[in-house]
mmCIF file of the N, C-alpha and C atoms, coordinates in Angstrom:
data_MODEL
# 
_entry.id   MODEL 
# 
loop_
_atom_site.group_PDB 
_atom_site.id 
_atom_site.type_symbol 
_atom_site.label_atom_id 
_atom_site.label_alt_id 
_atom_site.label_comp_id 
_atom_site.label_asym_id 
_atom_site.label_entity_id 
_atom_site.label_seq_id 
_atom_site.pdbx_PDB_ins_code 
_atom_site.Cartn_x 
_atom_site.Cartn_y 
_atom_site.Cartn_z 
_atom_site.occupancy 
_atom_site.B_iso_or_equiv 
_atom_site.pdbx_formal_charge 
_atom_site.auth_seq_id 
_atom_site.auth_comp_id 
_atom_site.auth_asym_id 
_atom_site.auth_atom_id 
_atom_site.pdbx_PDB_model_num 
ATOM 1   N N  . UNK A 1 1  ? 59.440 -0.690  -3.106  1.00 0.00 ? 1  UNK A N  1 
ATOM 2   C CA . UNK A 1 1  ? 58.312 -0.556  -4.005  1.00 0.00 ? 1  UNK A CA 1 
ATOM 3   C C  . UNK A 1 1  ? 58.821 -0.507  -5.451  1.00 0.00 ? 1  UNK A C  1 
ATOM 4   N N  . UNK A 1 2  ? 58.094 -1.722  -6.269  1.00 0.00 ? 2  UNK A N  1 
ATOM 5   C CA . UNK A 1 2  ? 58.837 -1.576  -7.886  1.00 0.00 ? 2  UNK A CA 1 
ATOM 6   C C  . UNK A 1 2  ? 57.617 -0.568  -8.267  1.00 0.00 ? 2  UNK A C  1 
ATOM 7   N N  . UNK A 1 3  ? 58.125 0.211   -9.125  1.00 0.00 ? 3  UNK A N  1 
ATOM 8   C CA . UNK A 1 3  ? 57.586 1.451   -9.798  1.00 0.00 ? 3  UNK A CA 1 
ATOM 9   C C  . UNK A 1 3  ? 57.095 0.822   -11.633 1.00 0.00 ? 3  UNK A C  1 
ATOM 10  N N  . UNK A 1 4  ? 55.870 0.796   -12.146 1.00 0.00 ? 4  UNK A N  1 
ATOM 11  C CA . UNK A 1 4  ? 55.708 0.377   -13.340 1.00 0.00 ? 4  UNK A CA 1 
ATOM 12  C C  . UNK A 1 4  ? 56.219 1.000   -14.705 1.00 0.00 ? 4  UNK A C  1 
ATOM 13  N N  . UNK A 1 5  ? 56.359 0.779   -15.746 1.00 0.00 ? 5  UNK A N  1 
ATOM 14  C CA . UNK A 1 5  ? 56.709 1.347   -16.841 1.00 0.00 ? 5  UNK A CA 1 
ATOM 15  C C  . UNK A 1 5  ? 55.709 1.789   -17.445 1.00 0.00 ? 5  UNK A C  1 
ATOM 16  N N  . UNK A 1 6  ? 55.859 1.487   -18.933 1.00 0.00 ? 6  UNK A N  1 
ATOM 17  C CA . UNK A 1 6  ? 54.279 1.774   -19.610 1.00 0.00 ? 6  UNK A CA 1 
ATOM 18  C C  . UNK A 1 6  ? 53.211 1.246   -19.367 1.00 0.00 ? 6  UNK A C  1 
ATOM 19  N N  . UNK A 1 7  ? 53.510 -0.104  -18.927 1.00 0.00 ? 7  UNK A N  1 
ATOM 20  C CA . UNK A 1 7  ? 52.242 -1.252  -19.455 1.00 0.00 ? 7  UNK A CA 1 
ATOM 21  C C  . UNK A 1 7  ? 52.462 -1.095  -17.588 1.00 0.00 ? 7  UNK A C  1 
ATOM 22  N N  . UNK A 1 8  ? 50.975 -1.886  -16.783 1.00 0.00 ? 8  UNK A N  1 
ATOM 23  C CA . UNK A 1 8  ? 50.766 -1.961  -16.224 1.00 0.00 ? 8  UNK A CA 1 
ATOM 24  C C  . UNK A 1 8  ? 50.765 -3.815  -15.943 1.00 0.00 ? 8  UNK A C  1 
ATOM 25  N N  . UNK A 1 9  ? 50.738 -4.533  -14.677 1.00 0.00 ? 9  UNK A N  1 
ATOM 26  C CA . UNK A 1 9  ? 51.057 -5.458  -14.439 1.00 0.00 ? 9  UNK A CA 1 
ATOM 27  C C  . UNK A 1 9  ? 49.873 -6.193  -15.171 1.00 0.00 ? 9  UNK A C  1 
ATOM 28  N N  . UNK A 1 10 ? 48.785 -5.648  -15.341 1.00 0.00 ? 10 UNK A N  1 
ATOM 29  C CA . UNK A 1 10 ? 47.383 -6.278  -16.163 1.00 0.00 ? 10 UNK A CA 1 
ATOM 30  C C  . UNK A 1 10 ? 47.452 -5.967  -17.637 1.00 0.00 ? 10 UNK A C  1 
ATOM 31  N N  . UNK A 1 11 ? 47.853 -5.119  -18.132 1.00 0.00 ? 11 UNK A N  1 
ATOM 32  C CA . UNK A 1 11 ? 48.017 -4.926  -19.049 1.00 0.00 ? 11 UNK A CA 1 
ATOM 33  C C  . UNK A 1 11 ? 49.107 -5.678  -19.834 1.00 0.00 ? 11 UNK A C  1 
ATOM 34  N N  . UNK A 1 12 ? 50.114 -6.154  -19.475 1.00 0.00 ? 12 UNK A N  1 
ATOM 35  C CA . UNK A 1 12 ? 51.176 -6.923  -19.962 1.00 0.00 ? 12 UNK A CA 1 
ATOM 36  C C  . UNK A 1 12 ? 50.569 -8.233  -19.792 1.00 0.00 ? 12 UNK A C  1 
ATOM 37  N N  . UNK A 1 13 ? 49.708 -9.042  -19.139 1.00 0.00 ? 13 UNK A N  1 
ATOM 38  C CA . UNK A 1 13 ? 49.206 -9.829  -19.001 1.00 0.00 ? 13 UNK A CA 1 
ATOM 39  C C  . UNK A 1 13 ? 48.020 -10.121 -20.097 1.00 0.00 ? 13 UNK A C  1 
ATOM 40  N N  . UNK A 1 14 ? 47.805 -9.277  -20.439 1.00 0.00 ? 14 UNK A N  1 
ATOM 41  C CA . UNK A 1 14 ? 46.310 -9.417  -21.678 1.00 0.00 ? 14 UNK A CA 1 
ATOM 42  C C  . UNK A 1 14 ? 47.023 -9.595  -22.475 1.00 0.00 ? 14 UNK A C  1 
ATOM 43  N N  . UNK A 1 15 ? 48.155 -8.548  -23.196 1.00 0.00 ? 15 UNK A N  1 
ATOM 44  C CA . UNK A 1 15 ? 49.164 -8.200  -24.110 1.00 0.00 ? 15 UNK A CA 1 
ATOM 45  C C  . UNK A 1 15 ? 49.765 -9.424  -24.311 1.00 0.00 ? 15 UNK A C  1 
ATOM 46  N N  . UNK A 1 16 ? 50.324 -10.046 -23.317 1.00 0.00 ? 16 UNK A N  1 
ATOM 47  C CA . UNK A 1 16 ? 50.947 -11.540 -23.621 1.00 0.00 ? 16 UNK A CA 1 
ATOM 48  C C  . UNK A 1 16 ? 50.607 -12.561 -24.113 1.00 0.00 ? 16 UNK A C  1 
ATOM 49  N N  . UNK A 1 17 ? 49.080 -12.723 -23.634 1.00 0.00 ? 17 UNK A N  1 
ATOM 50  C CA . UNK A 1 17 ? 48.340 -13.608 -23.321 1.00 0.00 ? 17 UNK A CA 1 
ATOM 51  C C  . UNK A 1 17 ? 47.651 -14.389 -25.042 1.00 0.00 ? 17 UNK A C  1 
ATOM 52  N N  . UNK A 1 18 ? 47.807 -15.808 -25.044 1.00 0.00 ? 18 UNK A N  1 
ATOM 53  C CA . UNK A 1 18 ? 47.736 -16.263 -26.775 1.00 0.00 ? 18 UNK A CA 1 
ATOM 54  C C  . UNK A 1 18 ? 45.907 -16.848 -26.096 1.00 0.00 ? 18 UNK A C  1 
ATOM 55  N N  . UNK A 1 19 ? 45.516 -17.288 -27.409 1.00 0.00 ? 19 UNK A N  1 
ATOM 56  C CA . UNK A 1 19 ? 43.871 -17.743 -27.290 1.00 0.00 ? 19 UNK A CA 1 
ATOM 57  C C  . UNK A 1 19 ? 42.900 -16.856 -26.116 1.00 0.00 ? 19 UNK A C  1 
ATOM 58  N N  . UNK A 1 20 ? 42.891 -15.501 -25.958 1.00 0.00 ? 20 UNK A N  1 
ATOM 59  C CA . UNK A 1 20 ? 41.803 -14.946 -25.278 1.00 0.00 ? 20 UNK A CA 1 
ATOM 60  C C  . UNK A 1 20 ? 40.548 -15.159 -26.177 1.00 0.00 ? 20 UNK A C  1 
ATOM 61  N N  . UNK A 1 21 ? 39.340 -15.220 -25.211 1.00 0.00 ? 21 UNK A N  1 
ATOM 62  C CA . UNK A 1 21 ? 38.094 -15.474 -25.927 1.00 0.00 ? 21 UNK A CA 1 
ATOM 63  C C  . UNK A 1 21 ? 37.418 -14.306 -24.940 1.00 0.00 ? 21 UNK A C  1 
ATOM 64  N N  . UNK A 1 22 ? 36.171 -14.212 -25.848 1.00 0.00 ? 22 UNK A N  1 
ATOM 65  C CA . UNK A 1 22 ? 35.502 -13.313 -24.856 1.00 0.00 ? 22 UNK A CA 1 
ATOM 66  C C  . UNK A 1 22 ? 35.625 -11.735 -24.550 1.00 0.00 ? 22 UNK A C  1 
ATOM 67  N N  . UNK A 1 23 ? 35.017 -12.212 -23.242 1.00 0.00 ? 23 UNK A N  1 
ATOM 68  C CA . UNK A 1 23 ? 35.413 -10.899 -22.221 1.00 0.00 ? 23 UNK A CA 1 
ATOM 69  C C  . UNK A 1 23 ? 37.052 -10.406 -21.926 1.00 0.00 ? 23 UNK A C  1 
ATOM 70  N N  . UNK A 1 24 ? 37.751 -11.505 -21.797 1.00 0.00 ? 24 UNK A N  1 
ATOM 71  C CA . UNK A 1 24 ? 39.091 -11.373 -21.999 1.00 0.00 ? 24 UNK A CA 1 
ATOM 72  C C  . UNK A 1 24 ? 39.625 -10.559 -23.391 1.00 0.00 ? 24 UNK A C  1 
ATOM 73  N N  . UNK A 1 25 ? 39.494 -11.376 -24.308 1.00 0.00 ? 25 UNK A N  1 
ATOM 74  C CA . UNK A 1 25 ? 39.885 -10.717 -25.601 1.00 0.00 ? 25 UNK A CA 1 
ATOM 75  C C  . UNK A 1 25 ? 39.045 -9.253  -26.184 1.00 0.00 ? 25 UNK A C  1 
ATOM 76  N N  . UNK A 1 26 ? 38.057 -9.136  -25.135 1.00 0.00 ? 26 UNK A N  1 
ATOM 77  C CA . UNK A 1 26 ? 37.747 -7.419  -25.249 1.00 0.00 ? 26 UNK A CA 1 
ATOM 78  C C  . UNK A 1 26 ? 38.880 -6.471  -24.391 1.00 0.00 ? 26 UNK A C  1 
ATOM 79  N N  . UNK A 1 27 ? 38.720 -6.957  -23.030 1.00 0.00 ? 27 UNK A N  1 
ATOM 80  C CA . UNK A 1 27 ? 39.753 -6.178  -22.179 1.00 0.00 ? 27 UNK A CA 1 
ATOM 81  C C  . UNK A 1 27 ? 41.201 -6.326  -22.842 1.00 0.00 ? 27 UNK A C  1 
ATOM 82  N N  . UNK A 1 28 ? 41.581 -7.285  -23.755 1.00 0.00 ? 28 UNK A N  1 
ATOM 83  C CA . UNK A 1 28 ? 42.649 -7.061  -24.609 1.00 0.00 ? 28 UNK A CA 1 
ATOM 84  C C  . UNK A 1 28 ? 43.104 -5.916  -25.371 1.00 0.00 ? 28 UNK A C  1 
ATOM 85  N N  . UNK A 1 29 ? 41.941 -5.427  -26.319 1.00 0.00 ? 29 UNK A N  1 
ATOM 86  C CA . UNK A 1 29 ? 41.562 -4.625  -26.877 1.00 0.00 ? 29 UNK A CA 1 
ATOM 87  C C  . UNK A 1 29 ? 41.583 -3.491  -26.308 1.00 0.00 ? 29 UNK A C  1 
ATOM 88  N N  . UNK A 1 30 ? 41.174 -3.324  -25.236 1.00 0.00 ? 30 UNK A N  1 
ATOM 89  C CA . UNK A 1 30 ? 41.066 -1.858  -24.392 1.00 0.00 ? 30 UNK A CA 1 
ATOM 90  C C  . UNK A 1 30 ? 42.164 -1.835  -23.595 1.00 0.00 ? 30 UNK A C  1 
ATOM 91  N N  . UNK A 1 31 ? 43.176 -2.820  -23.571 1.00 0.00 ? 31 UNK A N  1 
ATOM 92  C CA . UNK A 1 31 ? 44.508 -2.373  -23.111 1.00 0.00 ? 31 UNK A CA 1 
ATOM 93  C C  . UNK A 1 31 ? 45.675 -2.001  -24.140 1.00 0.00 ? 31 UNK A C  1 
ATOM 94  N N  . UNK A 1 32 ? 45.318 -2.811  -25.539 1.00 0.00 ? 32 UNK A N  1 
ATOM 95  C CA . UNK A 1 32 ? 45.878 -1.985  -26.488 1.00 0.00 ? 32 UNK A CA 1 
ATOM 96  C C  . UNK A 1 32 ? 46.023 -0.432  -26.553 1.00 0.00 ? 32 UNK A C  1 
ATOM 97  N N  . UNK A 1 33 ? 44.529 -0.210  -26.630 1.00 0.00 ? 33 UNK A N  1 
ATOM 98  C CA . UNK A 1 33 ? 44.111 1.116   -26.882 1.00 0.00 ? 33 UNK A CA 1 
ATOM 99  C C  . UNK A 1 33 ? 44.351 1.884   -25.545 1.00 0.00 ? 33 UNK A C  1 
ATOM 100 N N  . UNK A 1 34 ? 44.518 1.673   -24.772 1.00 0.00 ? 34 UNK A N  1 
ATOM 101 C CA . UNK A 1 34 ? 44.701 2.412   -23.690 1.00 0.00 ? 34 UNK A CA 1 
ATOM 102 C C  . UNK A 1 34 ? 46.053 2.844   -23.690 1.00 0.00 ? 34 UNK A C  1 
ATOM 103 N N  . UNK A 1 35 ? 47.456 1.603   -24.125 1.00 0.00 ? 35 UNK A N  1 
ATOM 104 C CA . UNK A 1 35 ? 48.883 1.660   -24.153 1.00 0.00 ? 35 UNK A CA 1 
ATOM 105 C C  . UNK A 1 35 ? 48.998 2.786   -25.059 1.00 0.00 ? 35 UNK A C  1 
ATOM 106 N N  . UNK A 1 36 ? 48.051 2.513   -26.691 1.00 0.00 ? 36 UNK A N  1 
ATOM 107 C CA . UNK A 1 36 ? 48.391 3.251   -27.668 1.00 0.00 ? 36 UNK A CA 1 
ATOM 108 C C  . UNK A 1 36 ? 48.363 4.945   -27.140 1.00 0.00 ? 36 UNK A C  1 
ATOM 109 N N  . UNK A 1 37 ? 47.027 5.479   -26.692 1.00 0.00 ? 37 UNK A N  1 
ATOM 110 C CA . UNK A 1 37 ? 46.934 6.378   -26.065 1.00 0.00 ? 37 UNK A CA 1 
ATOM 111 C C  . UNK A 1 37 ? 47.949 7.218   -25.088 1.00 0.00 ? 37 UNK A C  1 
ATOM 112 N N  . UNK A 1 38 ? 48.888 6.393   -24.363 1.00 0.00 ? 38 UNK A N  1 
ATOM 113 C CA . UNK A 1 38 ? 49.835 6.510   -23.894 1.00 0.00 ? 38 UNK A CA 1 
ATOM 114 C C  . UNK A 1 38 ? 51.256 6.918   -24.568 1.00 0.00 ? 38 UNK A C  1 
ATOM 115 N N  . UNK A 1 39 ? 50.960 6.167   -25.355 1.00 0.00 ? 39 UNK A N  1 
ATOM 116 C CA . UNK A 1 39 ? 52.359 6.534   -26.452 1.00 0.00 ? 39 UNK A CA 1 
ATOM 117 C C  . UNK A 1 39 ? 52.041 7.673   -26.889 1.00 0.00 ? 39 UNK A C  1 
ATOM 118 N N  . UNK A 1 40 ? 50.905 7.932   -27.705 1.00 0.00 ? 40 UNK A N  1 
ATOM 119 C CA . UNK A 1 40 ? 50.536 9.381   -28.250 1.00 0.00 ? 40 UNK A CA 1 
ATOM 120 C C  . UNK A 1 40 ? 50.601 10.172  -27.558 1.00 0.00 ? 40 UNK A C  1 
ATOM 121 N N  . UNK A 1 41 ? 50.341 10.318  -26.144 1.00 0.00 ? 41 UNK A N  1 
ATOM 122 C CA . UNK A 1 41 ? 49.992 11.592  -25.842 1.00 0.00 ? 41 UNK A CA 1 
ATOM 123 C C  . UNK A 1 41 ? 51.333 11.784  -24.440 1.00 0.00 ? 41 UNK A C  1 
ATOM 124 N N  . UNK A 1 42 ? 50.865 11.618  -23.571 1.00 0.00 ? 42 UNK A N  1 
ATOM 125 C CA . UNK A 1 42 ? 52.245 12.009  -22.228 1.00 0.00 ? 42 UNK A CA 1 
ATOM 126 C C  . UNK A 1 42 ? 53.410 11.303  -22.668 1.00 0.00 ? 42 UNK A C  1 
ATOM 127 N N  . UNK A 1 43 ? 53.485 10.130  -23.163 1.00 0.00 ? 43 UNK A N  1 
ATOM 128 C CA . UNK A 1 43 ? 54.965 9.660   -23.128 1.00 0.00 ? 43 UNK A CA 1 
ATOM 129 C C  . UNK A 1 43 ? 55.758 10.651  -24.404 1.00 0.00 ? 43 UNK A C  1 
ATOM 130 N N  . UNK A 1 44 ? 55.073 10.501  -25.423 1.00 0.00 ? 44 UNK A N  1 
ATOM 131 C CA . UNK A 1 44 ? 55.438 11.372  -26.847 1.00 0.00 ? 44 UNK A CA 1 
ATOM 132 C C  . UNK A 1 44 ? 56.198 12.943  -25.989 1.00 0.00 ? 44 UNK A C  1 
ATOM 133 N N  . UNK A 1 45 ? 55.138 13.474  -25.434 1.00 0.00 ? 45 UNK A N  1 
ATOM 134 C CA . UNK A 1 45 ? 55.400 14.735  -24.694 1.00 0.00 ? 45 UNK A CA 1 
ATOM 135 C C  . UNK A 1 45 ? 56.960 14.818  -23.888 1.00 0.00 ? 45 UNK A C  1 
ATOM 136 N N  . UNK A 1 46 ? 56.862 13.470  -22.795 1.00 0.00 ? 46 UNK A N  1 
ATOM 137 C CA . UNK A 1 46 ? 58.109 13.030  -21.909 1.00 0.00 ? 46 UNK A CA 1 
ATOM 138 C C  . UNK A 1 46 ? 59.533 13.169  -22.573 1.00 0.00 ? 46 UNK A C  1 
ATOM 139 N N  . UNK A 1 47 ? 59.358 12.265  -23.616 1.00 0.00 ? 47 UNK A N  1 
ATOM 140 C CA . UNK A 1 47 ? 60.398 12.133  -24.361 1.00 0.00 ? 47 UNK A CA 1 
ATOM 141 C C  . UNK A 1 47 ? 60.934 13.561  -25.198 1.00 0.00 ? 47 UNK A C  1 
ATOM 142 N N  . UNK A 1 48 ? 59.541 14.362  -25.613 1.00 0.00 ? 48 UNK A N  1 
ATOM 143 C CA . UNK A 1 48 ? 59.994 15.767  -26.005 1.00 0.00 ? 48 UNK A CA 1 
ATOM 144 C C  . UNK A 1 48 ? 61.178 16.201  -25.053 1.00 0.00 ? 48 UNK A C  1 
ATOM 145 N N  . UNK A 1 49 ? 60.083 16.241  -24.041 1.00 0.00 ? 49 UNK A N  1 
ATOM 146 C CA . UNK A 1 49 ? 61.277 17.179  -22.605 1.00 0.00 ? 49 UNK A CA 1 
ATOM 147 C C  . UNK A 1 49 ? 62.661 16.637  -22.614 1.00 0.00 ? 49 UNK A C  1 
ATOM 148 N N  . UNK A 1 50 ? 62.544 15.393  -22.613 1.00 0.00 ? 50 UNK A N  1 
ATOM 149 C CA . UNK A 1 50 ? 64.070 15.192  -22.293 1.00 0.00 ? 50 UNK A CA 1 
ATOM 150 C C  . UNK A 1 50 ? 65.029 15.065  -23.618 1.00 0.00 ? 50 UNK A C  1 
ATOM 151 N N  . UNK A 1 51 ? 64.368 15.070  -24.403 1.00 0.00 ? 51 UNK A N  1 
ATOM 152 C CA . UNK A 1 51 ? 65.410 15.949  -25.486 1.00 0.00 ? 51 UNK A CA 1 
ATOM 153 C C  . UNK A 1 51 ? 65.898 16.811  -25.391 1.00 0.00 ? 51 UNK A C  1 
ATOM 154 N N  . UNK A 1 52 ? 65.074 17.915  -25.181 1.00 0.00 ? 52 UNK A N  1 
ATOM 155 C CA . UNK A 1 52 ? 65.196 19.112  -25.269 1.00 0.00 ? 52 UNK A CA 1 
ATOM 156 C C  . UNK A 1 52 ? 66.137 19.720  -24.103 1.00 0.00 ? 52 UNK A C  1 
ATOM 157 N N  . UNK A 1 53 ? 66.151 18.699  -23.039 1.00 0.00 ? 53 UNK A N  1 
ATOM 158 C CA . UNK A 1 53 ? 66.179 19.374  -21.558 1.00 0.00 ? 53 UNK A CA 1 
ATOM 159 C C  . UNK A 1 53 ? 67.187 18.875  -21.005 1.00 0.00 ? 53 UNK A C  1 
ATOM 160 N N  . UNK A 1 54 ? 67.224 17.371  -21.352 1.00 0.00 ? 54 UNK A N  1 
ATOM 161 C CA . UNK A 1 54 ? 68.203 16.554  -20.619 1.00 0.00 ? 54 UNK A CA 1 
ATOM 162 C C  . UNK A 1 54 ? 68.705 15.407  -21.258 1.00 0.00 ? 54 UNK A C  1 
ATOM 163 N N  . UNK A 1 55 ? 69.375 15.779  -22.507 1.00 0.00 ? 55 UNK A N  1 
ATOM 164 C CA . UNK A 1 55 ? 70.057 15.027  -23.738 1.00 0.00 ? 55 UNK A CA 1 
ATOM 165 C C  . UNK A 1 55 ? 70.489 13.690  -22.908 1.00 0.00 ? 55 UNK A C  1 
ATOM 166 N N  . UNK A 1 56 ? 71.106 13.844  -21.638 1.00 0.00 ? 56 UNK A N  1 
ATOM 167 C CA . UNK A 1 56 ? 71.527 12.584  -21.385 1.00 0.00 ? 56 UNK A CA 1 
ATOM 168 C C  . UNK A 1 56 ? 70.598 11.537  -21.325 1.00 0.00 ? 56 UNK A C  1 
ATOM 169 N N  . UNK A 1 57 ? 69.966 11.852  -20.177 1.00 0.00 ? 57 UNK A N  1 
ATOM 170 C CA . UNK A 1 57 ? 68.543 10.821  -20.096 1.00 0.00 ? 57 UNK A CA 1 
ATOM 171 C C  . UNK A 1 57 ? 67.937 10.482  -21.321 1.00 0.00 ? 57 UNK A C  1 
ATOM 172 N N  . UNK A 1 58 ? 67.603 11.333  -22.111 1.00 0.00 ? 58 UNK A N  1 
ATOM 173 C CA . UNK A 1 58 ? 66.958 10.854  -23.717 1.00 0.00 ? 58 UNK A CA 1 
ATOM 174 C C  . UNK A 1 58 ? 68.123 9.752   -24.335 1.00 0.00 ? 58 UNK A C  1 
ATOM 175 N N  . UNK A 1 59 ? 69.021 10.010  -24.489 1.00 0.00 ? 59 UNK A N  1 
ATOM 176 C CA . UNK A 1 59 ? 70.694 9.041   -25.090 1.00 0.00 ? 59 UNK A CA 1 
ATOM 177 C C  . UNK A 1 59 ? 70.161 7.811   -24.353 1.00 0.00 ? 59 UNK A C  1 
ATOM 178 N N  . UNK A 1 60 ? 69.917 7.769   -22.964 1.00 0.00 ? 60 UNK A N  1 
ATOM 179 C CA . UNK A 1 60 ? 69.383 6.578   -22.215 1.00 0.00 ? 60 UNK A CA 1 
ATOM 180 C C  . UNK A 1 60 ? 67.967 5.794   -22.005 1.00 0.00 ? 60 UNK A C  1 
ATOM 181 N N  . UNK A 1 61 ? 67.251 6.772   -22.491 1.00 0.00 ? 61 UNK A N  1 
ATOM 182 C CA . UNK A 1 61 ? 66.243 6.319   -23.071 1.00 0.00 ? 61 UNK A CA 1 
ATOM 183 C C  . UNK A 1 61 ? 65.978 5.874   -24.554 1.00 0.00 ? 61 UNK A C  1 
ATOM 184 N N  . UNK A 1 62 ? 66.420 6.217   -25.252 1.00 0.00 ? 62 UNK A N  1 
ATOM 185 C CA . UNK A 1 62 ? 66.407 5.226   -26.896 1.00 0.00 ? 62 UNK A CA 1 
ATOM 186 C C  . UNK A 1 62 ? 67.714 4.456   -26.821 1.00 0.00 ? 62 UNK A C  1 
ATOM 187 N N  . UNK A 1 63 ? 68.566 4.217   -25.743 1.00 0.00 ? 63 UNK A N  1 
ATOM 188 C CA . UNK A 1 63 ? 68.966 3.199   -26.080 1.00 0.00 ? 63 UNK A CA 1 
ATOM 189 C C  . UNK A 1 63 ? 68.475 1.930   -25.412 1.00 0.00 ? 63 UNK A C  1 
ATOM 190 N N  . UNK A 1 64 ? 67.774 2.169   -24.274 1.00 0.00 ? 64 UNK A N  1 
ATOM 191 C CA . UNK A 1 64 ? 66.950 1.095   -23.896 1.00 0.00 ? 64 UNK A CA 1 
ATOM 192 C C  . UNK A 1 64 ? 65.503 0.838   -24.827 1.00 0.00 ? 64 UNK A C  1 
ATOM 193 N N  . UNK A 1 65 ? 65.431 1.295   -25.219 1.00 0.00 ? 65 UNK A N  1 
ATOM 194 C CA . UNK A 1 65 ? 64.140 0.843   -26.489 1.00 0.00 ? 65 UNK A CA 1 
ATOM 195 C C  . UNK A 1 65 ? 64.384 0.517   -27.756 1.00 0.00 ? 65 UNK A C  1 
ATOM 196 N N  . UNK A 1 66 ? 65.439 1.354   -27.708 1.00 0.00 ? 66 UNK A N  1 
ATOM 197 C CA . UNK A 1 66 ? 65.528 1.033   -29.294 1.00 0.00 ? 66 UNK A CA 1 
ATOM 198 C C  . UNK A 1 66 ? 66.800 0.316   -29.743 1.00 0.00 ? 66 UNK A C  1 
ATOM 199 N N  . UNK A 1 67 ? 67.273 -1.028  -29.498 1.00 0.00 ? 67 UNK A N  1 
ATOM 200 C CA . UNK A 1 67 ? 67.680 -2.168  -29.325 1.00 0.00 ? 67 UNK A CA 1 
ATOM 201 C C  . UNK A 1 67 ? 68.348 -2.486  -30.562 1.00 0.00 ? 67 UNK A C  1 
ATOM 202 N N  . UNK A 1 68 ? 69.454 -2.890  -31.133 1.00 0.00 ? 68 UNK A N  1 
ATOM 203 C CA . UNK A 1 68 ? 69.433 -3.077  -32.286 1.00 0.00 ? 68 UNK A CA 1 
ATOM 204 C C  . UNK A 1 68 ? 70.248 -4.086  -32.847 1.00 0.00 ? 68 UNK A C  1 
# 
């Protein structure tokens, strides 16, 4: 079983996706806002903890994101 990240398999799909019209390019919109929501609130939190808690995992987590 693959386990998802932030974005969900539909959600990376809207997110990707060039010329939505419509109904599409609304559900675009509400997967933005749904990701954004995500960032603000539990992941922001997640990442607290493992600062605080488990320096290693955090070291391994901004270096997979934050790319340089």
């Amino acid at each position: 079983m693959t386990r998802r990240g932030l974005l969900t398999d539909r959600e990376r799909e809207l997110i990707q996706a060039d010329n939505l019209e419509g109904d599409e390019l609304d559900r675009r919109y509400q997967a933005v806002s749904r990701v954004r929501t995500k960032i603000e609130g539990r992941l922001a939190d997640d990442v607290d903890i493992l600062k605080r808690s488990h320096p290693e995992l955090y070291n391994e987590l901004q270096e997979a994101v934050c790319d340089e």
